[in-house]
N, C-alpha and C positions, 0 to 999 in steps of 0.2 A: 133687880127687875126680873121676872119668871118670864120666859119665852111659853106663849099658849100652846097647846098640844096642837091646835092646830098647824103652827110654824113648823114645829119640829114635825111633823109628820111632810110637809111640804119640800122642806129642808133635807129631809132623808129621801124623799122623792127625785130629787133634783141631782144631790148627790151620786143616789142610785143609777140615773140616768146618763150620766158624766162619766159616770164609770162602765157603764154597759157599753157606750159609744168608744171608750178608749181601749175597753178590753177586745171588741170588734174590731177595730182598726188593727188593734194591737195582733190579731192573730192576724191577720191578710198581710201582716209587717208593714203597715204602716206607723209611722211615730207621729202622734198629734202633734210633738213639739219642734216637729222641722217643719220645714220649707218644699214644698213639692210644685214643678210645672207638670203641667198635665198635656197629654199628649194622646193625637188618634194616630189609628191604623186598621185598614181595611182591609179585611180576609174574604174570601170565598169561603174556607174552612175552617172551623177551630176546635173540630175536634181534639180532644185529649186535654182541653186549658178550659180551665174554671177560676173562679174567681177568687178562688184561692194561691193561683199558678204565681209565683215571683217572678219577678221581672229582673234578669241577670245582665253583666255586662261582665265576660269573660270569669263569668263562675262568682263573679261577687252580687251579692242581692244590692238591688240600688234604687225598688221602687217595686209598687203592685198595681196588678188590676183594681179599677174604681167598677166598671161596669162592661157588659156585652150587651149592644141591641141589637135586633136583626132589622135590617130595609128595606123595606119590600120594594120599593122603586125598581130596584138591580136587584132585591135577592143575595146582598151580601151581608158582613157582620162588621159590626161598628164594634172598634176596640180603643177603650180609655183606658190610660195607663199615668200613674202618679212615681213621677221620677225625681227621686232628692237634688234639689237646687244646686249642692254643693259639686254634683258630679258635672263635667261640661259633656251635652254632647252635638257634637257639629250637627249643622243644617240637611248637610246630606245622608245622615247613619239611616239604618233600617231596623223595623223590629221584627225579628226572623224568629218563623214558629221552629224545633228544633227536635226528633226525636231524642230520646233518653234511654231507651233500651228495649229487650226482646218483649217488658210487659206492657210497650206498649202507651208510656207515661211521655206526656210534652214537657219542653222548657221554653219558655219567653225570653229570645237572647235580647241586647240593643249591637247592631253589628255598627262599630261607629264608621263614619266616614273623617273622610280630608278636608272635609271645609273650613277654615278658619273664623267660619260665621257661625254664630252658636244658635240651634233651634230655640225659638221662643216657644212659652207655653202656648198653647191651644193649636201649634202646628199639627201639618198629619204629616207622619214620616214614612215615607214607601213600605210595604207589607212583603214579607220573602216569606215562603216555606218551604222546607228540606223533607224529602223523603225519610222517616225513620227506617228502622230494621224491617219493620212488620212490613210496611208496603215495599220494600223495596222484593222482603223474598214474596209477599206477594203478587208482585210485579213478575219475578221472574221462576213462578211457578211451573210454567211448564218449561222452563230450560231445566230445572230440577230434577222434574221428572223425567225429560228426556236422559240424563246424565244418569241417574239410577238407572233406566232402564241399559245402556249404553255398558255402564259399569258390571250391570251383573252376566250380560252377552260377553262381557272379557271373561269374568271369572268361571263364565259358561266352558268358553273357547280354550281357557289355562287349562281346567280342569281334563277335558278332551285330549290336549297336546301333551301334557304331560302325566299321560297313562302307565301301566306299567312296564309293557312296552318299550314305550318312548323313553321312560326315564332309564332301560338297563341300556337304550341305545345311547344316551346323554352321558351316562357312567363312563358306558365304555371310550363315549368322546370325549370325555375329560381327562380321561386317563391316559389317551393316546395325547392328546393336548400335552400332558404332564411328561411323557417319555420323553414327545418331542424339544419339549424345553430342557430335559435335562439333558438330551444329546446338545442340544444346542449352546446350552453351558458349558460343558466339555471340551467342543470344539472349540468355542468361546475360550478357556484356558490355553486349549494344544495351541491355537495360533498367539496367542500372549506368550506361552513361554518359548514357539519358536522364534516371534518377535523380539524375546528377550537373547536367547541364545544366538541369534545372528544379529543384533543390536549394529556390532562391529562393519559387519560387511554391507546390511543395508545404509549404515551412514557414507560405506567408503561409494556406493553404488547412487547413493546420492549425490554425492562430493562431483564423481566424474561426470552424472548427467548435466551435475549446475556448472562444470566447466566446457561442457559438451555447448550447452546453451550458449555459454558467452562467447564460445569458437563461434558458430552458425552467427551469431549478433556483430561477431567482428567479421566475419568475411562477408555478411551481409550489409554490414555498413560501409566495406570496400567498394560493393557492387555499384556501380553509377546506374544512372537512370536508361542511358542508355541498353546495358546490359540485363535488365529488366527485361526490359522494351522487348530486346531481343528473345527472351527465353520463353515470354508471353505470345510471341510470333510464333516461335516453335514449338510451341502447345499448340497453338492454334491448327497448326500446320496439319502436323499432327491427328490433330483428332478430326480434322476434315477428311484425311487419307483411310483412319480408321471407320469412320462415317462411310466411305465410298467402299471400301472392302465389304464391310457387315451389310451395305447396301446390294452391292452383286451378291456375295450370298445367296443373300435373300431372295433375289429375284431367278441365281441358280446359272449365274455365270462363272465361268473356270469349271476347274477338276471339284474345287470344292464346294463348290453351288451346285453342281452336278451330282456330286457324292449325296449333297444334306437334301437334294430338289428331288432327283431323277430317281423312282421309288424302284425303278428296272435293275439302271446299275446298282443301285444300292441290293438287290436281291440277288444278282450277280454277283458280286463280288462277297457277299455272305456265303456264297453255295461254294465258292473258291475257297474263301474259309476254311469250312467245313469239308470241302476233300484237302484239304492241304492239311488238317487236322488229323483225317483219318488214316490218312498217308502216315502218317509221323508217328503214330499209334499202330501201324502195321511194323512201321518198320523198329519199332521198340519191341513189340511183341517174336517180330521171325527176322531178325536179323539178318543170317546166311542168308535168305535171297536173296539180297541186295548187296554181300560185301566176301562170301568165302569164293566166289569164280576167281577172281581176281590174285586172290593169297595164294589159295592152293594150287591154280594152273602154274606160276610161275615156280612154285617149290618142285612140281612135277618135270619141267622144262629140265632145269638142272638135274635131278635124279637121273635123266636119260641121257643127258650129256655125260655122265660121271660112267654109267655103262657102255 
């Protein structure tokens, strides 16, 4: 039996047509021979996602867009999204718009949740979206440029400080830096090897201060509380008497309060000083005036007896 040219021409139509709807699915990745629920979500924005965007779940593809309407009630965008049956995803997940890089390109995550209840088809599951790279620098455009400007006043300021000048004064402070360290090293040695060289007698000079210690530890644990007591009195005593002296003093009672107070005596007794000084200076200088009467009358006395 001849099928009429009509049939087959029908037939290739049809064909045709089966195949244009699978190769379109086919590219938006969807598979006509699975199972898909279908699911909304509602944007304000969707830039950067077309209807060609895959619909990810931690980088694996698991479903596409079916369609974008906008509504004008609100002014938002209606998002249908066809997710293969096989994958579960809880009642509470979200579908978060995601930048992808500096060009600027989106990705369709499903960010899952916890619920142990699994979304049915035709839910709507909460809408997130994440600032990409692009908005974020330009968000923060002018901290940018503030920052460049900021940057180049440093290498303004570097440039200045470290003139040439400044860098033969930096030289020379490094250099002095460099001396200083190797004296320092030096000395660093000379006390190591005199630490080495008296090893012997700083141990024996340790020896007797730790038995020095435990003498003061044993005749302090002789002491009774009494004895204590008492030596803590005579501190006290003590520094009240000292308290009362430094007190007259002060106020310029006695010889010595008089000396440190009384600004008369005190110029008197400087001007005594200073003759008793120049006394003493005379009499180093001219001698005989003050000591040959004395020698030579009595040598003279005798002479005259002997005639």
């Amino acid at each position: 039996m001849k099928i009429r040219k009509e049939y087959q021409a029908a037939l290739f139509g049809i064909i045709t047509i089966i195949l244009a709807i699978w190769g379109y699915n086919f590219l938006k990745g969807k598979d006509l021979l699975k199972n898909y629920n279908t699911f909304y979500s509602i944007f304000d924005n969707v830039e950067g996602i077309d209807n060609s965007t895959p619909v990810k779940m931690k980088g694996l593809v698991i479903g596409s867009i079916e369609k974008m309407q906008f509504r004008p009630d609100d002014r938002k965008i209606v998002l249908t999204v066809n997710i293969d049956r096989s994958y579960f995803i809880p009642k509470d997940s979200k579908i978060k718009i995601t930048g992808s890089g500096l060009l600027g390109g989106k990705n369709l995550e499903i960010e899952l949740g916890y619920s142990p209840e699994p979304a049915k088809s035709g839910d709507t599951l909460q809408s997130v979206t994440s600032a990409g790279i692009t908005e974020l620098i330009g968000n923060s455009q002018e901290q940018i440029e503030e920052l460049v400007y900021n940057t180049n006043q440093l290498i303004i300021k570097l440039n200045e400080t470290f003139n040439e000048r400044n860098q033969h004064n930096l030289s020379q402070s490094l250099e002095n830096v460099n001396q200083l360290t190797g004296k320092l090293d030096q000395l660093t040695k000379q006390i190591n090897a005199t630490l080495s060289e008296n090893r012997k007698t700083l141990k024996f000079t340790l020896d007797n201060l730790n038995k020095t210690g435990e003498n003061l530890n044993i005749i302090t644990a002789k002491l009774s509380q009494t004895q204590y007591e008492q030596v803590i009195n005579n501190l006290n005593e003590s520094t009240k008497k000292l308290n009362r002296i430094l007190s007259g003093l002060e106020q310029g009672k006695g010889s010595l309060g008089k000396l440190t107070k009384d600004e008369k005596l005190y110029r008197n007794l400087n001007r005594t000083l200073e003759s008793l000084n120049a006394l003493l200076q005379d009499m180093q200088a001219h001698p005989k005036r003050y000591v040959h009467f004395s020698v030579f009358g009595r040598k003279d006395k005798k002479n005259k007896t002997q005639k």
